[in-house]
C-alpha positions, 0 to 999 in steps of 0.5 A: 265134594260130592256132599257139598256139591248136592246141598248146593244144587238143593239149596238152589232148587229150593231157591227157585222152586217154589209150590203151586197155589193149587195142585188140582193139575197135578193130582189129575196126572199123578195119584197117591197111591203107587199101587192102584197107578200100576192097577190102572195101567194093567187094565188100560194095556189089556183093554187095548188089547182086547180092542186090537184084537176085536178090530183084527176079528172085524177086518178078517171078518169084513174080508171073508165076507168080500170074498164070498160076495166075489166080483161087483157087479156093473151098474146096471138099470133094471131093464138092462139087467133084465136083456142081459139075463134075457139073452143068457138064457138063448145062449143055455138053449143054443147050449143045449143044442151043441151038447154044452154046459153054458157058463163053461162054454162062455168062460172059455170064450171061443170066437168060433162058438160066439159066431155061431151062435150069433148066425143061430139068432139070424136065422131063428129070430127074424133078425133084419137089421144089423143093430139088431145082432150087435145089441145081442152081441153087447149083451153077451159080452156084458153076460160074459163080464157077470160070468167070467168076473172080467172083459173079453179076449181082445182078440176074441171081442175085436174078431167078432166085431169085423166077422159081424158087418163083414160076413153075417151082415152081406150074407144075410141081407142085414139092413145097415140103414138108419132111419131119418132124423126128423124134426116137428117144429110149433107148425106142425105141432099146432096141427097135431093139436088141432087133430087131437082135439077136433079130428080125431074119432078114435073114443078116449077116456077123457082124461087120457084125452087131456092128459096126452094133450099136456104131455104133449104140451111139456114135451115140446117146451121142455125137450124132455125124453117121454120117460122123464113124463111117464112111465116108460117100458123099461120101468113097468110097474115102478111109477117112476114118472111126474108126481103131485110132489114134483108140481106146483101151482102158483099166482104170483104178482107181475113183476112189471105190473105188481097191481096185476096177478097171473097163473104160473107153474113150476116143475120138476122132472126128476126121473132123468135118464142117467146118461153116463152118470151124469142125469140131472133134474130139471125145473121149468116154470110156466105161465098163462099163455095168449092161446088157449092151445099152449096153456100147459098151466090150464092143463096142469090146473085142470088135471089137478081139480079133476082129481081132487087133488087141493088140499082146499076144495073149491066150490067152482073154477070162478073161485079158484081163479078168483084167488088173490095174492096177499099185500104181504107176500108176492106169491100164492101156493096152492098146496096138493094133499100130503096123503097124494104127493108121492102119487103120479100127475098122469094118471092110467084109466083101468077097466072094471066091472063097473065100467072104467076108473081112473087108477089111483097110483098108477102111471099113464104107461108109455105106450099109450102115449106112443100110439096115440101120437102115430095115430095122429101122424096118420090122422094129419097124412104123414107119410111116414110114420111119426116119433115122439123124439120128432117132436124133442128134436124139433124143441132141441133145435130152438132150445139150442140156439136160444140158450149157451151151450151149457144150460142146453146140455143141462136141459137136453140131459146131453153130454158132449157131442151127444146132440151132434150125434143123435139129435140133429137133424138129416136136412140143413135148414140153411140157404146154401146158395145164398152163401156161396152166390151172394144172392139174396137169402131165403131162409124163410123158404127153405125153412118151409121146404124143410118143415115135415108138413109140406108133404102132408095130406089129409087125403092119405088112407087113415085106416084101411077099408072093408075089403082090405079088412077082408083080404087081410082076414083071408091071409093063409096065415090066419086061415091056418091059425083059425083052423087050428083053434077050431080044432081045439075048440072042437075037441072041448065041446066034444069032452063037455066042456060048454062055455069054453070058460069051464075048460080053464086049465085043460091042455087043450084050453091052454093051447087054444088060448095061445093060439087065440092070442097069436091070431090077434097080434098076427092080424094086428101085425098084418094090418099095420103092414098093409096100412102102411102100404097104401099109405107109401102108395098114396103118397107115391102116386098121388103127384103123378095123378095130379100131373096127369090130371093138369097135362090131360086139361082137366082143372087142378083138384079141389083143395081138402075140405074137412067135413063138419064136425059133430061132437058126442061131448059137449065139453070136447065141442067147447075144447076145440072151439077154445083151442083156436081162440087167444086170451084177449087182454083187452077185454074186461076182467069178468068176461076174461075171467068167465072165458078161463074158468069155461075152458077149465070147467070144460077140460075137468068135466071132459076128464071123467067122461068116456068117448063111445064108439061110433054108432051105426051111422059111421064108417066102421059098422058099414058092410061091404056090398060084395060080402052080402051074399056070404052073411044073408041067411040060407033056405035051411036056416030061414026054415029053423028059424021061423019056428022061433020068436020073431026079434024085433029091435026098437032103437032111440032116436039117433040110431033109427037114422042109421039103421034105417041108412044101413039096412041092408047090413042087417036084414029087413027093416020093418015098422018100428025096427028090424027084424032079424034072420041069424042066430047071432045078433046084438041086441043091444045095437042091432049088428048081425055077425056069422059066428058066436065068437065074433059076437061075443068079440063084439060084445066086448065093446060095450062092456068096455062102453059101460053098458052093464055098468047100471040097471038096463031094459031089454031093448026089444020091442014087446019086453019089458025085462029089467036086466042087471049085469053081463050075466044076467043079460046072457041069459036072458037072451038065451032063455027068452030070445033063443040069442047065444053068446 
């Protein structure tokens, strides 16, 4: 049966089966041979296995590395990283004060130590506002998470953060006040303008002159932070500001009008500040403006030829603008060099021993552009001290209302309820009355009474005068400061060691120069403070004087007339007198064409010209009448110095007005020159100072002028000496004139 019944399942099998045509598929699948199968599967077992355990090796590997690497650490800038570690090391010194090992000390986390120490920062690091003590207790906290691998105690951070505003804050007189959100809007920028170009006397580099007036030009139209532009103080050293590769210069055809070509600029702010994470790059574009004071792409094309940075050079402005965008395409590139692409747009002016250079990759720094923008609040007569975010506010505000929510956020950098919080300004440029009453609006009116420029006069302290010069120097601070550098500088002259130069390295030099330097900042401090003193004073009295004036009879003071400018510069003269002009479309093509190309060639001469300081004639080599007494010459020394070589002085023609002018701030003036009585005088301007210290200070001026940067002749009438360099000038005096520096 069971035969029968397998013969009949083969036969149909065999019926049904029937063989392959090819039997490639397979023999792929199954070989020949049994043993070499059987081989086959062997190695592919071990083979997994093998790769099993090198896996299991690399997992235990990758988690013994983890281990040793411990805890991430938070994502933190650079600068941020730096504060942190910074205020460590205050808290191993207050360590060290109480007799305890630091890391130990902050893991333990006792909010009665933390208190302490914070109270030990007021009281030592003349601590006056209460944002001050709770940035140093973020700080802290964030050492802490480094140290301990986790957050604070609740109890402990929530204890500390009530302890702060209601005990350290009343006991010690903490300020809690915040300073006043202002706003500059186009008004007061044009003034800013205006001073920058025509009223401003402080000397500049050329091309810091021009670069200050397109940063200002970009930050006002695009809102931006100053460190999205240049190098800001948390990213010292990194460039990390706006590079050839992040602009671009166009001539594209007019949309309307494709017969007709204009100048446009696109660019790229990529170093955005990571706020929250959220930090976006930002592009603009730009194009010719009517007037001359807002054509940020002049500025940009003029920077850019002064640093000869076109691929293509041009052999004049007339043929760079001459340009034509071809009939085949729409838009004409002007490429930069490959080798500067990386390299900052903004660039820094470094001094050398050839006089100055423009720095070939390093970034204008940001506090160059900070104190040039005060200084031009005080120029215009602000009263209180401007901002460079004034200036982002006041662009924020147009941008806010022009855009929708979200592309202002994206311009901004914001997020959320930032501008709300931060950006918007104390005073609500809105006619309330007019709201609730009905009455007619005003917007207008109270527009200007909110504008920052109502209260500004030009009449308010732009420096402080001779005699408070005088009193500041007579501070007991820098009485004492100076006394104890005279010391110092007795002790090394009596060891030897004449110039104090070769004393380099000696303990009392290196104490001397400490104290050298804190008499600089402390005078710098110290005159800042009194400035701003007399210029609240101004501001505060000057409408009671004037009320008292129109109650007494007397006629309203005259109106604020600037006095004519003179210009060093012939290309600044031309600047300032462009900067008030518009580009007249009706005029011809080649009169509008030369007008451009002037300005621009203007602003690229000026970028590689150095301002000089005032000369004898200005305000700040004038000498106070009640000082004298103290610099004219005594009996003795009248005495000694008549046995010497009689110093005569011969001056070019601008500066024998002026000396002649102020003669009596540096002795007799006799034919031809003047005749000098001190021992320490300036023979290159003529200027008498009461030491050899204040001397060289002053010779500083014009080694930073350029002076020695060329061959020079002796300026002394009768010597003919050629002298070459500061050293070389030194000497002469000395050996030749009995002059020591």
């Amino acid at each position: 049966m069971a035969s029968t019944s397998t013969m009949k399942c083969v036969s149909d099998f065999d019926e049904t089966y029937s063989e392959p045509e090819s039997s490639t598929d397979v023999e792929s699948l199954f070989s020949e041979d049994p043993a070499e199968d059987s081989a086959s599967e062997v190695d592919s077992l071990f083979e997994e296995d093998r790769s099993s355990q090198s896996e299991d090796d690399n997992l235990l590997a990758r988690i013994a590395f983890h281990r040793s690497e411990g805890r991430s650490r938070p994502r933190r800038k650079p600068w941020s990283q730096s504060l942190v570690e910074r205020e460590f090391d205050f808290w191993r010194c207050f360590c060290e004060k109480v007799e305890r090992e630091p890391v130990e000390c902050l893991e333990a986390c006792e909010a009665e130590i933390i208190k302490a120490y914070l109270e030990w920062r007021v009281k030592n690091f003349r601590v006056k506002k209460e944002s001050t003590i709770k940035s140093y207790w973020k700080r802290l906290s964030c050492a802490y998470i480094d140290t301990a691998g986790r957050r604070m105690d609740n109890g402990t951070e929530l204890d500390i953060r009530d302890w702060i505003p209601t005990y350290l804050t009343p006991t010690y007189g903490l300020e809690t006040s915040e300073k006043e959100k202002r706003a500059m809007f186009v008004q007061e920028f044009y003034v800013f303008e205006y001073a920058h170009w025509v009223e401003d006397r402080r000397p500049l580099h050329g091309l810091i002159r021009v670069e200050i007036w397109t940063l200002q030009l970009l930050s006002g139209a695009t809102a931006s932070r100053p460190g999205a532009l240049v190098e800001s103080g948390s990213a010292k050293g990194t460039n990390k500001a706006v590079w050839f590769e992040h602009i671009e210069i166009l001539k594209i055809r007019h949309p309307e009008d494709p017969s007709h070509t204009v100048w446009a600029a696109k660019v790229n702010l990529v170093h955005i500040k990571d706020s929250g994470g959220q930090g976006r790059r930002k592009k603009f574009v730009f194009y010719e403006e009517p007037t001359y004071a807002f054509c940020l792409v002049y500025a940009l094309i003029a920077i850019a030829l002064a640093l000869n940075a076109f691929r293509r050079p041009f052999k004049s402005i007339q043929e760079l603008l001459s340009l034509e965008v071809p009939p085949s395409r729409h838009v004409l590139c002007l490429k930069f060099k490959r080798e500067i692409l990386k390299k900052p747009f903004f660039r820094d002016v470094e001094w050398t021993d050839v006089g100055y250079r423009i720095s070939d990759n390093k970034a204008l720094p940001y506090h160059k552009y900070r104190d040039h923008h005060v200084h031009l609040c005080r120029l215009v007569g602000k009263e209180e001290q401007g901002e460079l975010y004034d200036l982002r506010r006041g662009s924020g505000r147009n941008i806010h209302s022009a855009l929708i929510p979200e592309e202002a956020d994206q311009v901004m950098g914001h997020h959320g309820d930032t501008y709300r919080r931060f950006y918007l300004p104390d005073l609500i440029e809105r006619d309330f009355s007019s709201i609730y009453f009905g009455t007619p609006p005003q917007d207008k009116l109270v527009h200007a009474i909110a504008r920052m420029g109502l209260t500004w006069d030009k009449r308010a302290p732009t420096d402080l005068t001779l005699q408070q010069k005088q009193e500041v120097r007579n501070d007991p601070r820098l009485v004492r400061l100076r006394r104890r550098r005279d010391r110092y500088r007795r002790r090394l002259t009596a060891l030897g060691f004449h110039p104090l130069q070769t004393a380099a390295g000696h303990p009392d030099h290196v104490r001397y120069k400490a104290v050298e330097r804190r008499i600089n900042s402390t005078t710098i401090t110290l005159k800042k403070k009194r400035l701003d003193e007399e210029v609240r004073l101004f501001h505060d009295t000057i409408d009671d004087l004037e009320i008292e004036r129109q109650l007494d009879g007397r006629p309203v003071a005259e109106p604020y007339i600037p006095r004519i400018r003179e210009f060093e510069s012939p290309e600044r003269a031309l600047v300032a007198k462009f900067i008030s002009l518009s580009l007249d479309d009706s005029a011809a093509d080649g009169e509008a064409l030369g007008g451009k190309a002037a300005f621009i060639d203007a602003l690229v001469k000026l970028c590689h010209q150095q301002e000089g300081r005032r000369y004898l004639g200005e305000h700040d080599h004038q000498m106070d009448p009640i000082d004298l007494d103290r610099w004219a010459p005594t009996r003795t020394a009248l005495a000694v110095q008549s046995k010497r070589p009689q110093v005569r002085l011969g001056y070019t023609q601008g500066e024998s007005g002026a000396v002649e002018q102020h003669k009596g701030s540096i002795g007799p003036i006799a034919a031809g020159g003047a005749q000098v009585f001190q021992d320490h005088v300036c023979l290159l301007c003529g200027k008498v100072f009461e030491r050899k210290f204040t001397l060289n200070r002053h010779l500083d001026i014009h080694v930073k002028a350029g002076r020695f940067a060329a061959p020079f002749q002796c300026r002394l009438v009768g010597c003919t000496k050629w002298l070459k360099g500061e050293t070389h000038y030194k000497n002469h005096c000395a050996t030749v004139h009995h002059v020591f520096h």
